[in-house]
N, C-alpha and C positions, 0 to 999 in steps of 0.2 A: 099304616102309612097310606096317604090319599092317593089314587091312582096319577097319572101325569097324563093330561088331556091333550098337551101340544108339546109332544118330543122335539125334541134338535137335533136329528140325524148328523151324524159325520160319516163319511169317506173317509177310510184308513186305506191307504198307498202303500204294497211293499218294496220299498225300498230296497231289502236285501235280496227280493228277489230276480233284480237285474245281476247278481253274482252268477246263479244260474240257470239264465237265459231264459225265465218264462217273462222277463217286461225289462222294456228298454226306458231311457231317461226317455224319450220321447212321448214313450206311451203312457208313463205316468203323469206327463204334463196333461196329454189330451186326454187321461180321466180325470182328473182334476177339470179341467174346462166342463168336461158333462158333467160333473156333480153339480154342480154352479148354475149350466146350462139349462138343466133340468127341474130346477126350481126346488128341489126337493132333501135338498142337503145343506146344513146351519154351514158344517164347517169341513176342512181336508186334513186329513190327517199322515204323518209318515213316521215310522220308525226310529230308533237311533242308539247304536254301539261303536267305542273305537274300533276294540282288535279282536274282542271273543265272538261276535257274528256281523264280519264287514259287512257292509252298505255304502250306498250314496249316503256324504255327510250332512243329518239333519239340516241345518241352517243354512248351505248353501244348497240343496233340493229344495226348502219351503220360497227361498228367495227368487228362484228359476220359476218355481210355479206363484208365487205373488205377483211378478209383474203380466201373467197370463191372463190371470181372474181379479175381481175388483170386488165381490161380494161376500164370499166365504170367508168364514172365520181358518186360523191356520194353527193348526197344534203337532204337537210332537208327543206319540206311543209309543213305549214312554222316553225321557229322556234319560237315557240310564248312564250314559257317562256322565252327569252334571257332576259328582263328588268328583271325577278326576278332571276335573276341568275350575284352573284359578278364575274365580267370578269376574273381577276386576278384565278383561280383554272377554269373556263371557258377556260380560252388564254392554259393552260394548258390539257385540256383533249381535245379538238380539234387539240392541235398539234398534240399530240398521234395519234389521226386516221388519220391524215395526213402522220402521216409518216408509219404509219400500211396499207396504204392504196398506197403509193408511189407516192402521190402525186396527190392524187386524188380527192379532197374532195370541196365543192361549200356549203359554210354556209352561208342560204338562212334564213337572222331575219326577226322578224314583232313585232310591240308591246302586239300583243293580245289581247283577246278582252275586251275594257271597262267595268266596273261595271255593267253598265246601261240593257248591253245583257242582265244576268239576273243574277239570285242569285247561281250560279255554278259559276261563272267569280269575281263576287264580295267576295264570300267567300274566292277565292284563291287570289285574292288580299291581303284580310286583313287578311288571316292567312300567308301570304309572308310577310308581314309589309311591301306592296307598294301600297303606294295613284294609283287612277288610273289616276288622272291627271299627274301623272311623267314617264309615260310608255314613252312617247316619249323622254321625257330628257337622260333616262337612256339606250334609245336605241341608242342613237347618243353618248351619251359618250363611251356606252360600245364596239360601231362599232372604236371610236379613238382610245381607249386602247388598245384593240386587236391589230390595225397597228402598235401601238407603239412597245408595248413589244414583237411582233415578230419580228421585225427587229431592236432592239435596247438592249443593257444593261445599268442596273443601271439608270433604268427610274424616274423621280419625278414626280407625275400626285397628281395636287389641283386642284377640280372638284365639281359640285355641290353634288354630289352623293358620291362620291370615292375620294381618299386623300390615295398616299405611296411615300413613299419614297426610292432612291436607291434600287430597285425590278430591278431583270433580273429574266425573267421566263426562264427554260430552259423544255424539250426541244424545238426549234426553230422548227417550220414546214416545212417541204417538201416546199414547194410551196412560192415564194415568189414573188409577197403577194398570197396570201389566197384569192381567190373572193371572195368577201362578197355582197351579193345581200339583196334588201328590197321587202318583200312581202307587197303589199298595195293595197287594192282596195274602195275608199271612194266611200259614197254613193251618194255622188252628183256625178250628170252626168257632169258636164261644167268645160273644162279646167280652164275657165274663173271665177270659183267659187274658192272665195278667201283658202276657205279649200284645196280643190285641188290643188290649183295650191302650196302650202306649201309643201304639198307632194311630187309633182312631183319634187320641188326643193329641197328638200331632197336625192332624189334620185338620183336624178344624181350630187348633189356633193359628197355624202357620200359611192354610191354602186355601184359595179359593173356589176349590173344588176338588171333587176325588174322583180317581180311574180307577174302576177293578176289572181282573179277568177272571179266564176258570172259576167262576164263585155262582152257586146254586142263588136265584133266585130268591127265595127266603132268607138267607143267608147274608146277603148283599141287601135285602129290607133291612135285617139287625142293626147293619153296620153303619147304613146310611141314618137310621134314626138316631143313634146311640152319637154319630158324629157331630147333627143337628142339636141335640140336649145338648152335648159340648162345647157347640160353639156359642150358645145361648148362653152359657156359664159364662162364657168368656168376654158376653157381651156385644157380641156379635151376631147381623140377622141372621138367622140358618136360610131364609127364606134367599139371599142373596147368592147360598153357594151352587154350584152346579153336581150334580153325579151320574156318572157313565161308566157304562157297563163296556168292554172293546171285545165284541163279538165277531168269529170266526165264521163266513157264509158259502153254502154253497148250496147251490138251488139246479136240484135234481129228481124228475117225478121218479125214478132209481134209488131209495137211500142208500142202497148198498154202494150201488156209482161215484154216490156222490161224496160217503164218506169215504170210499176209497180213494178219490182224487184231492180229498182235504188231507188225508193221511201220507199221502203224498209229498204233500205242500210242506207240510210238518215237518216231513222228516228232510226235505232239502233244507229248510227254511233255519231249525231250529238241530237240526243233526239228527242221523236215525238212533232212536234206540231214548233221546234225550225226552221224552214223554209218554205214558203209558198213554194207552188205548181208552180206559175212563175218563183219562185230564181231556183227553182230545176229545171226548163229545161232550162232555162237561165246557169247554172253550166254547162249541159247533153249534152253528142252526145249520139245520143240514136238512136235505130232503125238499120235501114239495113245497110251495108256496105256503099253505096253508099249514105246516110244521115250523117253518121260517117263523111265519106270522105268530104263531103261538109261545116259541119261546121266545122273542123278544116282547110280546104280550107282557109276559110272565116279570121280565127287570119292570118296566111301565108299572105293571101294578104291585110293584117293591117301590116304588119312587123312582125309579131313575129318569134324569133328566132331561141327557143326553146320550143316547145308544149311537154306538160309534161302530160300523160295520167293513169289513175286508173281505173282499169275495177269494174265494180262495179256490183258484181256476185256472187252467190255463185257457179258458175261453172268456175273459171278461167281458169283452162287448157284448156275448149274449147272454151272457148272467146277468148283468148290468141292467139290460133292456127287460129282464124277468125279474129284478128287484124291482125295478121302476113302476114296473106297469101292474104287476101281480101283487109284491108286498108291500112298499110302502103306503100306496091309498088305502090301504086297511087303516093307518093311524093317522088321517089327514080329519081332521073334522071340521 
């Protein structure tokens, strides 16, 4: 895979973590403004779950922060309630911040996570009235209907899930189309594993780009080439999709410090106990500048397009100011 010469950094926002007080709606706005401000960030990125990890709700945070900034692109890591969300009033309030935002906006789905994760994921299922075997069905119909109704009136869509008739949703979005990316990262390691490779074939017929997390470096090169073959099958430029890695940061010449205060984060963020110690530096750049700089090096030359970073701190302004000035001019050419 050819190295990537000119990344597209994102700003990832946590969202859930105004539940427990390390960032206020506020503060996420004015990071947001310095991402932008700083010249040094493609796009802003924020969270999103109904009831298995509350947050501020995706669509109305990215709209609070659109009318702030006027240059950043705006996405959502990842979008995991979309299967339990009817597209049709969906196609509808994402146009909205499309067009509040001028065209700016990259709606980045995922199914979210199965039952099985554990009884926080299961509960919101069955208080949504969605099986978790349908998460995948309702995410591929609800990625069609969306293309449909924004580029079309008086749509009839008979669907396993969804059934109208004569429907023009109005308003039409800015942006036409709309990227819509699939955030997916399965736990088999092998292209070659029939699970996987399902996925990867997903993605590149259905999105315009793909999000992974926790995924080694080589491993995410596999995935990303194998999805490019794919969508070339399909007849589609590979050259046109985007891939991003959503990397976990904390920049501390301490590693120990640092990964202790990422492990932190974790365990308010995501529950204690709900990730091992490997997944969490497997996710982490963690440590000195020059550690930061190396493993996000490492996606760059797998392909990735778009490295999408969250500091993971409770001191962001001065992490912020140690990304800025310490790692990212490592990849400015």
């Amino acid at each position: 895979m050819e190295r990537v010469m000119n990344p597209k950094f994102g700003l990832s926002l946590p969202n859930r973590a105004v539940q427990f007080e390390w960032w206020t709606l506020d503060h996420l706005i004015e990071a947001a403004q310095m991402g932008e401000d700083c010249g040094l960030f493609d796009s802003v990125w924020v969270g999103d779950n109904f009831l298995s990890k509350p947050r501020l709700e995706c669509i109305v945070t990215l709209s609070a922060i659109a009318v702030k900034t006027s240059k950043v692109r705006l996405g959502t890591s990842c979008f995991a309630s979309f299967p339990l969300r009817h597209p049709v009033p969906m196609a509808i309030q994402w146009a909205t911040l499309d067009i509040l935002s001028h065209g700016r906006t990259i709606l980045n789905v995922c199914t979210g996570a199965p039952a099985h994760h554990g009884p926080n994921f299961a509960l919101e299922l069955d208080n949504m009235g969605v099986d978790t075997t349908e998460r995948v069905g309702r995410l591929v119909e609800g990625i069609r209907i969306l293309r449909k109704v924004w580029t079309e009136d008086h749509v009839d869509h008979e669907g396993r899930y969804y059934t109208f008739k004569d429907l023009t949703v109005l308003p039409k979005p800015v942006q036409t189309p709309v990227p819509i990316w699939i955030a997916v990262n399965p736990i088999e390691d092998s292209v070659e594993h029939p699970a996987v490779d399902r996925v990867l074939r997903r993605v590149a017929k259905h999105a315009d780009g793909w999000q992974s997390d926790a995924t080694p470096a080589h491993i995410f090169g596999q995935r990303w080439q194998r999805i490019r073959e794919y969508a070339s099958a399909e007849g589609r430029d590979p050259d046109s999709l985007e891939s991003s890695i959503h990397l976990m940061v904390n920049i501390n010449d301490d590693e120990d410090a640092a990964f202790k205060e990422a492990a932190e984060f974790f365990g308010l963020y995501f529950g204690q106990g709900f990730m091992p110690e490997e997944k969490m530096k497997l996710w982490l750049a963690y440590g000195t500048p020059a550690q930061v700089i190396q493993k996000i090096q490492a996606y760059l030359d797998a392909g990735c397009t778009t490295p999408v970073v969250r500091l993971v701190t409770r001191d962001f302004n001065g992490q912020f100011k140690r990304l800025v000035e310490e790692v990212l001019p490592a990849f400015q050419v």
